[in-house]
C-alpha positions in Angstrom: 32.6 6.8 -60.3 31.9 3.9 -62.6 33.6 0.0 -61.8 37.3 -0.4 -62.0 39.2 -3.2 -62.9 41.2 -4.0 -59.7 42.3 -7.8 -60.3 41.7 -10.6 -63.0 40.0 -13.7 -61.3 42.9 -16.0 -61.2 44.5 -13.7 -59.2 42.3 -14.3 -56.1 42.0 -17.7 -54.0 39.3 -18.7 -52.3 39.0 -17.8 -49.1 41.8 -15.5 -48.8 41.3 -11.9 -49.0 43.7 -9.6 -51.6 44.2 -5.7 -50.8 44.1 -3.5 -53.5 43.6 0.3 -54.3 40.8 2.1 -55.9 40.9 6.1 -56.2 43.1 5.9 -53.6 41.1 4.1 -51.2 42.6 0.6 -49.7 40.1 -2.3 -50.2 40.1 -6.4 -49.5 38.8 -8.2 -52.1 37.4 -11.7 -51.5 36.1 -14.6 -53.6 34.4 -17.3 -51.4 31.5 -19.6 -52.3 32.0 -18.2 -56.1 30.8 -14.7 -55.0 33.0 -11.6 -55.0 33.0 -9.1 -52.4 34.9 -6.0 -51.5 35.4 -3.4 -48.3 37.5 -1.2 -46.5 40.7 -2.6 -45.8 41.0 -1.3 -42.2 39.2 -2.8 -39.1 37.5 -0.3 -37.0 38.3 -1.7 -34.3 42.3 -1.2 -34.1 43.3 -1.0 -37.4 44.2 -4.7 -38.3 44.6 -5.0 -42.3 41.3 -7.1 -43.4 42.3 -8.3 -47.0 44.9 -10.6 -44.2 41.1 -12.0 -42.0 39.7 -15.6 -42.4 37.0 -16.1 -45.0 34.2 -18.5 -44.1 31.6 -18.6 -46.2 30.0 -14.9 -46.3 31.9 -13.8 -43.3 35.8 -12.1 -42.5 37.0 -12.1 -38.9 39.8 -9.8 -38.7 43.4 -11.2 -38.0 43.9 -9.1 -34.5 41.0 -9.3 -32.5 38.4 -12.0 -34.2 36.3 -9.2 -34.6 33.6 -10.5 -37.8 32.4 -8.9 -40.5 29.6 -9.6 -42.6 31.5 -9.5 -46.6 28.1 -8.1 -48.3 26.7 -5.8 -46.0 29.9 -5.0 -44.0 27.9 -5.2 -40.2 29.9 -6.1 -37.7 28.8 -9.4 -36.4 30.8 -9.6 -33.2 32.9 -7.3 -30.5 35.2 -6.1 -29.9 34.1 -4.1 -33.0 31.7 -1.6 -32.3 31.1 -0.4 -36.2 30.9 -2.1 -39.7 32.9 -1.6 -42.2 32.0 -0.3 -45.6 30.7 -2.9 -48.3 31.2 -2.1 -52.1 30.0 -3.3 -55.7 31.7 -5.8 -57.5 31.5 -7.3 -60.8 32.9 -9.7 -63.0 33.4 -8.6 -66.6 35.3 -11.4 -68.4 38.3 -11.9 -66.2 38.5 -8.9 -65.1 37.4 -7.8 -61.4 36.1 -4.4 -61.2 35.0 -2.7 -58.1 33.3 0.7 -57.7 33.9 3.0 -54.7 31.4 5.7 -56.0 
């Protein structure tokens, strides 16, 4: 699959994740430190929605557990997660935010 235009930058806030959908496939989207970054929406741990975590710097800690995430690899940086998350490629084409899931 090639990238998908998901968002257009002024959509997104700093530091605050946005969920979106690509091929059917739930993601949160971040823009911190003026770098994009996008993966699965759904903590391994228990489920908690991610796009809903708090950013700092390249890292999300989920909103349940303050389980955290690395945002460009998607390792798990801390219990009580046991697993990452999936990372994917974004890009910045004009204004547009495109992500691909491929």
């Amino acid at each position: 699959m090639a990238f998908v235009k998901v968002a257009v930058v002024s959509e997104l806030t700093p530091g605050q994740g946005k969920l979106v959908v690509v091929a059917g496939k739930q993601l949160a989207l971040f823009l911190t430190e003026g770098k994009l970054f996008a993966i699965d929406e759904i903590c391994p741990h228990r489920g908690a929605p991610m796009h809903e975590g708090y950013c700092e710097g390249s890292q999300v800690t989920c909103p349940w557990h303050n389980a955290s995430f690395d945002l460009a690899t998607g390792k798990h940086l801390c219990p009580p997660a046991k697993s990452g998350v999936k990372s994917y490629p974004v890009q910045l084409n004009g204004d547009d935010v495109e992500i691909d899931v491929a």
